[in-house]
C-alpha positions, -999 to 999 in steps of 0.1 A, spaced: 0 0 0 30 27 12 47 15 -29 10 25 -41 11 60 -27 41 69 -31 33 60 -71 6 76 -66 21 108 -55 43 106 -82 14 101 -104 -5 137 -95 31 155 -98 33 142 -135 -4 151 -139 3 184 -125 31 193 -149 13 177 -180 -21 202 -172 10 232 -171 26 222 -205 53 207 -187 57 175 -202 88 165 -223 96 150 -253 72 123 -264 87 85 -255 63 78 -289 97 97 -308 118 97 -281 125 62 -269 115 50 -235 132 21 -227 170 14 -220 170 -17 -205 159 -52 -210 121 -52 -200 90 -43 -217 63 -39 -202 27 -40 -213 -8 -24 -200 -35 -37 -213 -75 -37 -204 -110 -40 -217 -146 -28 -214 -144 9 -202 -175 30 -201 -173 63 -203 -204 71 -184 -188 55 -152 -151 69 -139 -119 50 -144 -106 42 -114 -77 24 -132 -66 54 -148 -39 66 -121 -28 28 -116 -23 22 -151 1 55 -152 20 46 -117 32 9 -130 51 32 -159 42 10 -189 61 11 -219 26 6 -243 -7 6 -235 -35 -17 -258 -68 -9 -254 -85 -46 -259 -123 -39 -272 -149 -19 -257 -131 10 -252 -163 33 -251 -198 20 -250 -216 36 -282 -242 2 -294 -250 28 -324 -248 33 -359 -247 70 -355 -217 80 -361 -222 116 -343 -229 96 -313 -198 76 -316 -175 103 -321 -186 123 -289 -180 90 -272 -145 91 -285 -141 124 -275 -151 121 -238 -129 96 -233 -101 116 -245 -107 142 -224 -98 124 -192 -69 141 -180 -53 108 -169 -57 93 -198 -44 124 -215 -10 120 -195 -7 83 -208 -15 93 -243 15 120 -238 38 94 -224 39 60 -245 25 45 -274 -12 38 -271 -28 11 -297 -56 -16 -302 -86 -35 -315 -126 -23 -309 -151 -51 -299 -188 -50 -301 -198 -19 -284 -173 1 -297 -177 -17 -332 -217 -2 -329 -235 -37 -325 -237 -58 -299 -228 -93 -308 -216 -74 -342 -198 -89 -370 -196 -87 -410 -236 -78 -412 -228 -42 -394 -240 -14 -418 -222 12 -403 -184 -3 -400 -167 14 -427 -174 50 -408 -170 29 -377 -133 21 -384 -124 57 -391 -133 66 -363 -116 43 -344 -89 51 -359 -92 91 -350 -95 84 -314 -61 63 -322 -45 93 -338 -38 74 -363 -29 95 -394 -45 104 -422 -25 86 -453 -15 53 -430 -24 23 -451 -49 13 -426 -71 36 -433 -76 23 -468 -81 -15 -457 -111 -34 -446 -109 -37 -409 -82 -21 -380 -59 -51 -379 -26 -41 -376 11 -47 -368 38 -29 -345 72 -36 -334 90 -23 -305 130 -23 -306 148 -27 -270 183 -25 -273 190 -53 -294 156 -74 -287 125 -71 -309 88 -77 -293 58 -75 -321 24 -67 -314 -1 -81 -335 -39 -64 -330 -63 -87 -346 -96 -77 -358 -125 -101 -345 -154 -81 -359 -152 -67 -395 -154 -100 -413 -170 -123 -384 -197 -148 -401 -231 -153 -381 -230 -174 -347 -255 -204 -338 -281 -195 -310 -277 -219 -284 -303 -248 -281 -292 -249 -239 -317 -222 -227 -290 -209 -201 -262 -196 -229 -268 -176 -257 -243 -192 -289 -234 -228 -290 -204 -233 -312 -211 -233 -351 -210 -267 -371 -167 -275 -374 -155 -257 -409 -182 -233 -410 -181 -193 -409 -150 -177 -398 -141 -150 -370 -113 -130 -391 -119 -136 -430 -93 -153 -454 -75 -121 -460 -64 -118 -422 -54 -150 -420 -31 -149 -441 -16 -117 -432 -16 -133 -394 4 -162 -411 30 -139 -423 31 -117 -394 45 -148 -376 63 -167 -401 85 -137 -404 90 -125 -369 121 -119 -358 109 -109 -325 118 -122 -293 80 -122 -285 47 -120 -307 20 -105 -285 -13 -114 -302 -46 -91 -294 -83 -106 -295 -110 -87 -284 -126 -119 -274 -109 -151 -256 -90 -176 -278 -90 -206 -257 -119 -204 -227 -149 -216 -245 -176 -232 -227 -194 -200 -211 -217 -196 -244 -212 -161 -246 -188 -146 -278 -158 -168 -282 -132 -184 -305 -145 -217 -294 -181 -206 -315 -156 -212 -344 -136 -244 -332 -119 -251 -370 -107 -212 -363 -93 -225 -332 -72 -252 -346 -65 -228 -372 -49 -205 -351 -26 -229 -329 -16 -249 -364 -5 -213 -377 15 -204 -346 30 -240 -346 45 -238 -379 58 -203 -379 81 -209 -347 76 -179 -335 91 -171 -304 73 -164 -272 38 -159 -286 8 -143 -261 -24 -143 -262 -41 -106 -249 -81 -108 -249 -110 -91 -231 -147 -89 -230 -159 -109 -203 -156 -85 -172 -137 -110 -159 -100 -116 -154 -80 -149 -160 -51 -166 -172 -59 -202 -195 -30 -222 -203 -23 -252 -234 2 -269 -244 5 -268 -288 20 -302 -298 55 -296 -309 59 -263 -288 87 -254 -264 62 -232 -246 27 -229 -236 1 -211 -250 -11 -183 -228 -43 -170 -231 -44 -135 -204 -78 -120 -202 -80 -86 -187 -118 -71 -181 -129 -48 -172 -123 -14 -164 -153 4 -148 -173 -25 -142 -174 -63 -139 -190 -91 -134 -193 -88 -97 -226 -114 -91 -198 -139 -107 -208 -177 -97 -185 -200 -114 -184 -207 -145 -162 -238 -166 -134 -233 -183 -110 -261 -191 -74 -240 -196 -82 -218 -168 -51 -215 -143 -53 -198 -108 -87 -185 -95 -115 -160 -117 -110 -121 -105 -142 -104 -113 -138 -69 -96 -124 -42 -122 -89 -45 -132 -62 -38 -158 -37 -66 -174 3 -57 -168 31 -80 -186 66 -74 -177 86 -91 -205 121 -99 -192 137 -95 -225 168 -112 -215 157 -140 -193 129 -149 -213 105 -146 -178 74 -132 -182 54 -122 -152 13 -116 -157 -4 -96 -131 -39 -86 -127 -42 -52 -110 -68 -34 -91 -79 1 -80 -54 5 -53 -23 -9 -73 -31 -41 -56 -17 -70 -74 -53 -94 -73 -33 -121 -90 -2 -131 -106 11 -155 -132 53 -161 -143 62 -181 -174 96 -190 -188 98 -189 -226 
């Protein structure tokens, strides 16, 4: 608690000199990090109507990059007036402004920041959508991405001589139609094995490359919604089981080194764990939600790779990659800097 405060402290005298113009050279340009760790903030499902309480907790831990994972505002609209004044709010948190001055800020959308809930390919509106997006981003006006169908994206991150890539996949723009569930107490059931697909050809075969020619020392992969946890019946991978397979068989051929999963959605928080057949390492799967509000009336709930205990009070996701080492601590973190939980893995 005394480590909180005094981050804390230090916190409201960076937030002080950032409201007087005090700030100095962007890390974005300037280059934050001189040693051998990385580390990553991450979080999901953040409503703009309700305060962050995250905000100054996010900025204390120092973060090298933050990655907003999906529901980033709560719009639910196809007007596209709406949806911007969403954006806008959000960026006028002065917190968040700080952190916007400091690192690098990236990310994927998920269904209520996409405009429908449940949302996939049949959403009218996701061409505006996407710019959008990609102005609350700052993302600039003749970047390449603008001119694709949907936000996935690519950036890498040079540490000395170590590399880390993160790759922000898009589960929305191209997602085929899910199967209502015949079980009365979940709402999809997974889809007949082979049919529809969660991120189109197109994107699966620029994911294949992405990895295949990695050079980093780790390939951070974000989904908006969880890769391996798939017996809730909510929004999942596991609606799309061939997708699944898909995805491990990909990362299993590229050897890519020290590839993590980053997903959200649930307002929950959890680590799930596999092990890919021919893999030096597991699979990590670290699910970070949500922000402002979670699932607090939380009863249990199955989930197969799940490692450690469910935390469903609002957090944020922090991974400290030791670029040397090849140790990588998880941590869940709460309102007060409190680490609820915490996972380490040797890659």
């Amino acid at each position: 608690m005394l480590i909180y405060k005094m981050k804390k402290l230090l916190f409201c005298l960076c937030l002080l000199s950032y409201n007087f113009g005090y700030v100095q050279e962007n890390a974005k340009t300037a280059g934050k990090t001189l040693n051998s760790k990385f580390t990553i903030a991450f979080g999901s499902c953040n409503k703009t109507q309700i305060k962050n309480m995250l905000w100054e907790p996010i900025v204390a831990e120092n973060p090298d990059l933050w990655i907003w994972g999906g529901d980033n505002i709560y719009a639910d609209t196809s007007n596209m007036i709406k949806l911007e004044k969403l954006y806008q709010r959000q960026d006028e948190v002065k917190a968040y402004q700080y952190l916007k001055s400091s690192i690098p800020i990236i990310g994927t959308w998920d269904d209520h920041d996409y405009g429908l809930n449940d949302g996939g390919v049949e959403f009218a509106a996701k061409k505006e959508s996407q710019q959008l997006f990609l102005d609350f981003l700052d993302v600039s006006d003749d970047d390449p991405i603008r001119f694709q169908e949907g936000i996935y994206d690519v950036h890498d991150y040079k540490i000395e001589t170590k590399k880390v890539r993160v790759i922000v996949l898009d589960t929305r723009y191209f997602r085929s139609g899910l199967t209502k569930a015949e079980n009365g107490s979940k709402r999809f059931q997974p889809n007949t094995y082979g049919k529809g697909t969660l991120l189109g050809e197109k994107q699966w075969h620029w994911l294949e490359e992405q990895l295949k020619q990695s050079t980093a020392d780790f390939n951070i992969v974000v989904s908006s919604i969880q890769l391996l946890s798939k017996e809730h019946g909510f929004e999942t991978w596991g609606n799309f089981p061939h997708e699944v397979d898909r995805f491990k068989k990909i990362v299993q051929n590229s050897a890519a080194k020290g590839v993590i999963v980053l997903s959200g959605d649930r307002h929950i928080s959890e680590f799930s764990k596999t092990r890919i057949e021919g893999m030096s390492y597991p699979l990590i799967d670290f699910t970070s939600s949500g922000l402002t509000h979670a699932y607090t009336n939380f009863s249990g709930e199955a989930n197969t790779y799940r490692i450690g205990e469910v935390i469903a009070t609002e957090s944020f996701g922090l991974i400290e990659l030791n670029l040397n080492t090849r140790k990588v601590i998880f941590k869940m973190i709460g309102k007060e800097g409190e680490v609820l939980q915490e996972l380490w893995q040797v890659y």
